[in-house]
C-alpha positions in Angstrom: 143.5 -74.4 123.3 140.6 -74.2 121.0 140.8 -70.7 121.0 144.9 -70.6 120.3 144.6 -73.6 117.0 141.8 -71.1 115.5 143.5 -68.0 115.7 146.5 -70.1 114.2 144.4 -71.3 111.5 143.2 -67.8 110.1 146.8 -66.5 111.1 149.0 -68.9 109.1 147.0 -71.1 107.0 143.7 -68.9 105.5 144.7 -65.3 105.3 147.5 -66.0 103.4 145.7 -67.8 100.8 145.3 -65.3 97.7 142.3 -63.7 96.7 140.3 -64.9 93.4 139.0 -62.4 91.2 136.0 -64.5 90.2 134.5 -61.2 89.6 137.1 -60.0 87.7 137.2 -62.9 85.2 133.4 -62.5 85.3 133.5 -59.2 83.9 136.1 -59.3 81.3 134.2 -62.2 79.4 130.9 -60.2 79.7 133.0 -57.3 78.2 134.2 -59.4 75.9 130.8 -61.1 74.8 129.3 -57.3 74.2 132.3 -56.2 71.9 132.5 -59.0 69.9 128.6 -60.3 69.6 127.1 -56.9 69.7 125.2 -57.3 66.5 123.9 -60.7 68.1 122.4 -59.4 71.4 121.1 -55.7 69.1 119.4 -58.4 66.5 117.6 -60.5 69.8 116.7 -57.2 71.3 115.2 -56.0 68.4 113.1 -59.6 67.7 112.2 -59.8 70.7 110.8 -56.8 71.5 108.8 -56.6 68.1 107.2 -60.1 69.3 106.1 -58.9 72.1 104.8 -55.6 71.2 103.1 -57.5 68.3 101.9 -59.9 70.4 100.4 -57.7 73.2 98.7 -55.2 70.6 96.8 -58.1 69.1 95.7 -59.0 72.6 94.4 -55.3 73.9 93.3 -54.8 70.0 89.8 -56.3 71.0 88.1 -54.8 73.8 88.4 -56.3 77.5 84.8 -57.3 77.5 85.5 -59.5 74.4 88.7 -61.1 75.6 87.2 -62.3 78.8 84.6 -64.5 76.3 87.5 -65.6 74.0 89.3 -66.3 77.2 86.0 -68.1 78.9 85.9 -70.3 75.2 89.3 -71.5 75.2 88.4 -72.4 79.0 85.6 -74.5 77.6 87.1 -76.4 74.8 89.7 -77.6 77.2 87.9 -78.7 80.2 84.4 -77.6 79.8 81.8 -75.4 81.1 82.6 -75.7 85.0 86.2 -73.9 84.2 84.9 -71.8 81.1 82.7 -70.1 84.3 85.8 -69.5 86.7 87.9 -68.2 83.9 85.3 -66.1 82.9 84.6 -64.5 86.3 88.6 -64.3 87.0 89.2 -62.5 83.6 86.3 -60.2 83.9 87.7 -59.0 87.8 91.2 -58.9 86.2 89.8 -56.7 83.3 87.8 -54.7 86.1 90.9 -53.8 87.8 93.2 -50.6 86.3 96.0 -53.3 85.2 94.1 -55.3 82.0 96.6 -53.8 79.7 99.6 -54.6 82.4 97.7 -58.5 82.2 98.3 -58.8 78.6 101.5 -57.8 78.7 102.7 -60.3 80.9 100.8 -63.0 79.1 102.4 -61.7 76.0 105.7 -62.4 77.9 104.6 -65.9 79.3 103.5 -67.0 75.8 106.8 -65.6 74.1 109.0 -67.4 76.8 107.1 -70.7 76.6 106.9 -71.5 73.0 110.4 -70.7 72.7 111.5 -72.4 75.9 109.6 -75.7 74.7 110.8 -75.6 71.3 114.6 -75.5 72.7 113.5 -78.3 75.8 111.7 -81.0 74.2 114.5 -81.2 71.5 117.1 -81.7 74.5 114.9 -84.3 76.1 114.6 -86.1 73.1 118.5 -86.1 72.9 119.0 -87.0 76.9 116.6 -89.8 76.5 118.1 -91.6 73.6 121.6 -90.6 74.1 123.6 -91.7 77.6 126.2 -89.4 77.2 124.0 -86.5 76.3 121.8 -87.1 79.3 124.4 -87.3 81.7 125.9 -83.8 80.5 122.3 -82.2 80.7 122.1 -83.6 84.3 124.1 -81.7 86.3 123.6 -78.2 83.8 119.7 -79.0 85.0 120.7 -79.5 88.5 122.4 -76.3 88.3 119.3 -74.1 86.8 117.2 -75.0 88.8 118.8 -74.7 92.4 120.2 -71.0 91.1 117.8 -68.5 92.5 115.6 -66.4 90.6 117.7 -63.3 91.2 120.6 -64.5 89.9 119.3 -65.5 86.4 118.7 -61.3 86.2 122.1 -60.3 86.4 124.2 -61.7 83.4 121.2 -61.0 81.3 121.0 -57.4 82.2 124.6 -56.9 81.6 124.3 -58.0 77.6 121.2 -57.3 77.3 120.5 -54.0 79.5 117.2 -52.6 80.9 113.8 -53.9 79.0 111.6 -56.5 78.1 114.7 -58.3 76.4 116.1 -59.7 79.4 113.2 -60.5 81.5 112.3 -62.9 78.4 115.7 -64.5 78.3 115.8 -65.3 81.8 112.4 -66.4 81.8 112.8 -68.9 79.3 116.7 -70.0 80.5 114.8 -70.4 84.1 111.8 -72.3 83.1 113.2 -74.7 80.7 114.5 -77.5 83.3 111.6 -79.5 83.5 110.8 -79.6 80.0 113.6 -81.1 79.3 113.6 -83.2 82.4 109.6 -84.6 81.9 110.3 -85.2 78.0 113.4 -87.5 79.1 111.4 -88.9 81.8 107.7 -89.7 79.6 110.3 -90.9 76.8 112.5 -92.9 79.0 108.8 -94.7 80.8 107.7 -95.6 77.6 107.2 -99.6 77.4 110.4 -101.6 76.1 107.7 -104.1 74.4 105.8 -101.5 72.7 109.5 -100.5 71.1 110.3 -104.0 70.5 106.9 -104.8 68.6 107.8 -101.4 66.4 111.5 -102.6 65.8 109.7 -106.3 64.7 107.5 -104.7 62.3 110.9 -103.0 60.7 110.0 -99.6 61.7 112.8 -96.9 61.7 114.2 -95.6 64.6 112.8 -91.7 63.7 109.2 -93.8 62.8 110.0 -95.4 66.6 110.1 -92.0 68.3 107.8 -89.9 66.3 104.9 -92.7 66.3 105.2 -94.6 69.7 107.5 -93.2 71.8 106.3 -89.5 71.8 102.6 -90.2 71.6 102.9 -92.3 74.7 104.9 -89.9 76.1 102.7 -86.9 75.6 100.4 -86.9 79.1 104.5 -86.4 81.2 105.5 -83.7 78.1 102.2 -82.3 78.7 103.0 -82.2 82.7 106.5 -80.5 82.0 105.2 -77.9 80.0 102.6 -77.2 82.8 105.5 -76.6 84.9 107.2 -74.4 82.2 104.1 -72.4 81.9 104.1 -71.9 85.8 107.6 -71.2 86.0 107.5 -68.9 83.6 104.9 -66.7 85.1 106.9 -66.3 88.1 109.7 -64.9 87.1 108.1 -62.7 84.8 106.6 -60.5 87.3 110.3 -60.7 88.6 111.4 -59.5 85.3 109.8 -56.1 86.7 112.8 -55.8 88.2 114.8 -55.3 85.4 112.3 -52.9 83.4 109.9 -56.0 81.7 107.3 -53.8 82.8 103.9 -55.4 83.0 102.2 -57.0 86.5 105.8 -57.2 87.4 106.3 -53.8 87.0 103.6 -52.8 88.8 104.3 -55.2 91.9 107.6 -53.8 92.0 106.0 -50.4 91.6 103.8 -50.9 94.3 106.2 -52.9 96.8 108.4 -50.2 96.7 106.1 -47.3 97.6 104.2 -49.5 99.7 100.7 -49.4 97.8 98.7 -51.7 99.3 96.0 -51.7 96.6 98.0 -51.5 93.9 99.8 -54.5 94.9 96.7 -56.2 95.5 95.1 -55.1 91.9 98.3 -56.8 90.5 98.7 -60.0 92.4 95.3 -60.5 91.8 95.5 -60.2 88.3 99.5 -62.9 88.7 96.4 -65.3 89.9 94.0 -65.6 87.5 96.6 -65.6 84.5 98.0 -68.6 86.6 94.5 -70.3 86.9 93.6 -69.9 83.7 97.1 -71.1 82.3 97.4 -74.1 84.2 94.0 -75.5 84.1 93.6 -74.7 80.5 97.2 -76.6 80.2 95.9 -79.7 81.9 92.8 -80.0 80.3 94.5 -79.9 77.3 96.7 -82.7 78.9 93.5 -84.9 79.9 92.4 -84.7 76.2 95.2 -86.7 75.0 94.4 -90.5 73.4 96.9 -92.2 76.2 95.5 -89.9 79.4 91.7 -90.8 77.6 92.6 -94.5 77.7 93.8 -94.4 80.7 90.9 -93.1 82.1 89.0 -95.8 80.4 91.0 -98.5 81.9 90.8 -97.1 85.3 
């Protein structure tokens, strides 16, 4: 009986139902978007790429020996001499392997993608934290990027963009900028009613409000979002490889698909101590904030 109401089912009720072209639509408006916004996504290309060559020649223009100090000192004016030492002995076995000019590449990319992913987040969070409506639309869009999978994010950004370093940037920075904007809205949102309400007493305005009490407080959960960016960021651009971003993605890919064990291992190494030296730098920087001191003070 079972048997007879499925077969009935897909007889009579699914297979007649018509097909979708989802694809199809899919297609025409990405056709669409490259006829009509061509100068647009030539003008990005072109930026873009400029940035990052820029950026990654000024990063290989010293040598490696040198960049591992500079590296070691920023390590040490955010969280002292104990993390100066394991950046420092990271960097130099990065910069001993054959991929140091691969590393700054990829930084370059992670820079590029964070300072323009932040500058487009915190903005948003400010709006979804003082506007209900606002937040409420940004919800569910945030939901969205970040249950899509990595993969996907490649795809539409390839098709406008093509083959390069271009697109691994853009979907790097449309991928990592959900918390951002979520940990701005949050560290905004947790920021003590009285503290506003002693602000509005004094007559305060409601930009002197958010730019002198509400942001400060807020800085240690904006610092802990862009941690996240910064993270989230590194991973997908060594899946930007993928789509010709070259750098340690490149070479992961590279080596995954010729199966070259020590290449792969070279590289991944290398993903590690960028990621090390990114996120500890990133929270040191977040400890050296006046609320995260005085909190530590009060504790």
């Amino acid at each position: 009986m079972i048997q007879y109401l499925r077969d009935w089912f897909w007889t009579y009720v699914w297979k007649p139902l018509p097909d979708i072209p989802f694809g199809d639509w899919a297609e025409s408006v990405i056709d669409w978007a490259r006829r009509e916004w061509n100068p647009f996504f030539e003008g990005t290309n072109t930026f873009l790429e400029t940035l990052h060559t820029g950026l990654s020649d000024a990063l290989l223009w010293l040598p490696s020996g040198l960049m591992v100090i500079i590296f070691a000192g920023i390590a040490w004016l955010a969280k002292g001499g104990r993390l100066a030492a394991l950046v420092g002995v990271g960097m130099f076995v990065a910069a001993w392997t054959p991929y140091w000019e691969e590393t700054m590449e990829s930084l370059a990319m992670v820079l590029i993608a964070t300072v323009i992913a932040t500058a487009l987040a915190i903005p948003l969070g400010i709006l979804a934290a003082e506007n209900r409506l606002a937040s409420t639309i940004a919800r569910p869009i945030l939901d969205f990027m970040q249950t899509l999978p990595q993969f996907v994010y490649l795809l539409p950004v390839v098709m406008l963009w093509g083959i390069g370093v271009t697109p691994g940037i853009i979907a790097t920075i449309i991928f990592c900028m959900p918390p951002g904007v979520r940990l701005t809205e949050l560290g905004i949102r947790q920021v003590d009613h009285e503290v506003v309400e002693a602000g509005q007493a004094f007559g305060a305005s409601p930009a002197k409000i958010l730019a002198g009490i509400k942001l400060p407080l807020a800085l240690p959960t904006i610092a802990a979002g862009l941690n996240q960016v910064i993270m989230l960021a590194l991973s997908m651009v060594v899946i930007a490889g993928m789509v010709g971003g070259g750098g340690l993605g490149g070479v992961i890919v590279s080596a995954l698909g010729r199966v070259e064990i020590a290449k792969g291992f070279n590289a991944g190494l290398a993903v590690v101590v960028l990621a090390v030296f990114l996120d500890r730098v990133m929270q040191g920087l977040a400890d050296r904030t006046p609320v995260a001191r005085a909190a530590r003070l009060a504790a």
